[in-house]
Every structure is written in structure tokens, then in C-alpha cells.
C-alpha positions as CSV (number, residue, x, y, z in Angstrom):
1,X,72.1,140.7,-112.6
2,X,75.3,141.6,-115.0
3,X,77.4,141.7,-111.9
4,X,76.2,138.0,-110.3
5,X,76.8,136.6,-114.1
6,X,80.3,137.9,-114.0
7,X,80.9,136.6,-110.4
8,X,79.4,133.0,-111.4
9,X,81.7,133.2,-114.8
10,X,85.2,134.0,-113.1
11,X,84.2,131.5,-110.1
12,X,83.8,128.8,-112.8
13,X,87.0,130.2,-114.3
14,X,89.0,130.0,-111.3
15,X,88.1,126.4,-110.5
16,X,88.2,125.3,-113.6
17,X,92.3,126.6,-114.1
18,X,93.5,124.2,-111.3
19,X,92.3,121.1,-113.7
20,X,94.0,122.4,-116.7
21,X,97.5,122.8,-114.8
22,X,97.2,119.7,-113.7
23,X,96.2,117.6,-117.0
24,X,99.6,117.0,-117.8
25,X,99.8,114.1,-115.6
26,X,98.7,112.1,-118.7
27,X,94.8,112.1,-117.7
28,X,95.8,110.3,-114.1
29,X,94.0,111.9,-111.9
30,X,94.7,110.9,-107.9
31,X,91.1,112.1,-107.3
32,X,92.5,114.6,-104.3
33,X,91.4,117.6,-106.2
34,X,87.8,117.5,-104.8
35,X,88.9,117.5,-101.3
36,X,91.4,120.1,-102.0
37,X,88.3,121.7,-102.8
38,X,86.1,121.4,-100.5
39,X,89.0,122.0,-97.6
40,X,89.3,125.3,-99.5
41,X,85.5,126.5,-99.6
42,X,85.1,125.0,-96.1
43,X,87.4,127.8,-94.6
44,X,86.5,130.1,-97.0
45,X,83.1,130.5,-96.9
46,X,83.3,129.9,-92.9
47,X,85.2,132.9,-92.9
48,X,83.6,134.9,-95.2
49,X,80.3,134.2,-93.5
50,X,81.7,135.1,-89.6
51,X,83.3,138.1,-91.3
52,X,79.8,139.3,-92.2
53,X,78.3,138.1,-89.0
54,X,80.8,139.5,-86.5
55,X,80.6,142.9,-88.5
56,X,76.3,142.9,-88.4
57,X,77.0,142.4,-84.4
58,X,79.5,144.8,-83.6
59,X,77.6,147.3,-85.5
60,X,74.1,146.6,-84.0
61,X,76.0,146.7,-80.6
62,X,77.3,149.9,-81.3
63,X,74.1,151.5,-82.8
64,X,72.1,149.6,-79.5
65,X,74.7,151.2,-76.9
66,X,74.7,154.3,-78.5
67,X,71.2,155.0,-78.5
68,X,70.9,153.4,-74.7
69,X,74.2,153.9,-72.8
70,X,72.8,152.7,-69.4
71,X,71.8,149.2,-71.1
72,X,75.7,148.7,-72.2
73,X,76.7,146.2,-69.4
74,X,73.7,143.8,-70.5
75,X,74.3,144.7,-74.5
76,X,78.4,144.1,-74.0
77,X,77.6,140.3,-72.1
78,X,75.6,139.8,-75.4
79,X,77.6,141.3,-77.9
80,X,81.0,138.9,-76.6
81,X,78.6,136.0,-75.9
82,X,77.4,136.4,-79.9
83,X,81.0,136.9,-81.0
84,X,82.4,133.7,-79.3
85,X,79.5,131.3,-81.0
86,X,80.0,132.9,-84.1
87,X,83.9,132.9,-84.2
88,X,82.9,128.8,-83.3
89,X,82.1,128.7,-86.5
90,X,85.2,129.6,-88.4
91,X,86.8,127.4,-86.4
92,X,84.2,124.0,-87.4
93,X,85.0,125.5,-90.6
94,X,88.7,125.2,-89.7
95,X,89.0,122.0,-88.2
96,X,87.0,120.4,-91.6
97,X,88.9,122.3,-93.7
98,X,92.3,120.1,-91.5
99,X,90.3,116.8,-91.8
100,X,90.0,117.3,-95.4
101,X,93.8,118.2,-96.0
102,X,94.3,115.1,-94.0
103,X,92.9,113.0,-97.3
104,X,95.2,114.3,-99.1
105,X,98.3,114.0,-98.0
């Protein structure tokens, strides 16, 4: 519980900084700063999440192969049909992450 308190607080911290940088504009704001945002946790967390997923297949591949070796062709089809859907994914993830840097600039 200590540790998820500490993540929440430097999260907070880190997206707060960005706004203080930028206050010197005089209190202007060009209201860009939430897609900046957003483009930023949209290819974060699609990453972060096809990271995770990618890693639980390969392993439960592995383990599944390991402990059947004559089921490998049918587990391998699997295993690079899974990895293609979830690496679609990071790439939604990409391509909102572009749209939303679009709005920006």
C-alpha cells in the first residue's frame, strides 16, 4: 500500500512539473497541454500493456511446448497469431498517440 501511495504521488508530481515550466507564459495557456497528454499516455500505456502481454504469451508458450513438444506446430500458429493481435494494439495506441500530436502542432 506504501509503495502504490508513492507511485500515485511522483505520477502527480511528474504531471504536475510540465505546468509549472510552462506558467511563465503569463497565465496564457494554448490549451495543447492535454493532448500532449493524452498522446503521451496513449503510447505509453499501449506499450506498457503489450509489453506485459507479449511477455505472459511467450512464456505460456514456452512453459505449453515444453511440457508437450509434439503439440509445438499448433502452440507456435497460436503463439504468432496472439503476438500479431496484441502488437495491433501498440500500434492503435500509436497511430492515436500521431492524431493527437496532429492537434498540436
Amino acid at each position: 500500500m506504501r509503495n502504490l501511495r508513492s507511485i500515485v504521488l511522483w505520477t502527480a508530481c511528474f504531471m504536475l512539473l510540465p505546468l509549472a515550466a510552462f506558467a511563465q507564459d503569463g497565465g496564457t495557456s494554448s490549451g495543447s497541454w492535454g493532448y500532449a497528454l493524452g498522446a503521451g499516455l496513449a503510447i505509453g500505456l499501449a506499450g506498457l500493456g503489450c509489453g506485459i502481454g507479449q511477455g505472459l504469451t511467450a512464456g505460456n508458450t514456452t512453459a505449453g511446448i515444453a511440457r508437450n513438444p509434439q503439440a509445438a506446430g499448433a502452440m507456435f500458429t497460436n503463439f504468432i497469431l496472439g503476438m500479431v493481435l496484441i502488437e495491433s494494439i501498440a500500434i492503435y495506441g500509436l497511430v492515436i498517440a500521431f492524431l493527437l500530436y496532429g492537434k498540436i502542432t
